[in-house]
N, C-alpha and C positions, 0 to 999 in steps of 0.2 A: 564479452561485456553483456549484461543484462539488457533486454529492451520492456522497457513500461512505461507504462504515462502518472504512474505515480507519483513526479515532482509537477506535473503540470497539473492535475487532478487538485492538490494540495492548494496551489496556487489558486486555482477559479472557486475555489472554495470558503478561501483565506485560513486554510487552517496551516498547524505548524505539525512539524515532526514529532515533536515533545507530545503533543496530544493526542497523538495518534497514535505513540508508542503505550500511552497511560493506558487509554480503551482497548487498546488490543491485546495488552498484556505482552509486550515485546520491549526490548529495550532501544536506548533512543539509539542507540549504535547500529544496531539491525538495519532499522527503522531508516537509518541514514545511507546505511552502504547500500539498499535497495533503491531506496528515493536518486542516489546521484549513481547508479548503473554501476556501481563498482563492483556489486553481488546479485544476486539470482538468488530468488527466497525458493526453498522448498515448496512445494503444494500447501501443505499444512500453513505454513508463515504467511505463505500469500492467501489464503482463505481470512487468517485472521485480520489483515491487514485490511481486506474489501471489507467485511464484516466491521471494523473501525470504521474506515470512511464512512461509511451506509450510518451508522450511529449517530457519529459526527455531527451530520449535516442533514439526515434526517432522509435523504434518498435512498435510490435502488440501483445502486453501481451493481452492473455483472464482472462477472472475475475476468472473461475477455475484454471490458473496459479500462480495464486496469493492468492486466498483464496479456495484453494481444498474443505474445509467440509462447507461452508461456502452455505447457502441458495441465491440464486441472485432472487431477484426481480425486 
């Protein structure tokens, strides 16, 4: 199983998966199976994912805020 804080992240933000798939150019499936730990996004998926939130909401989320065990290349 995946470990992130990407459904909790989402949550303190009030944003929805739907819109985070739109900005990051990901579909909302992706976007889901990561958000509830079913899947482990690539580097790439998870780069564009932080890069949405950061959009989003207009902060400066790091990739480790968002995916802690998670290797960044």
């Amino acid at each position: 199983m995946a470990d992130n804080n990407l459904y909790q992240i989402l949550a303190k933000e009030g944003l929805s998966q739907s819109q985070l798939a739109n900005v990051s150019g990901l579909s909302s499936g992706t976007v889901n199976r990561i958000a509830t730990k079913k899947k482990s996004g690539a580097p790439r998926t998870n780069h564009k994912i932080v890069k949405g939130i950061n959009v989003l909401c207009g902060k400066d989320y790091d990739y480790k805020d968002v995916f802690p065990q998670a290797k960044e290349y």
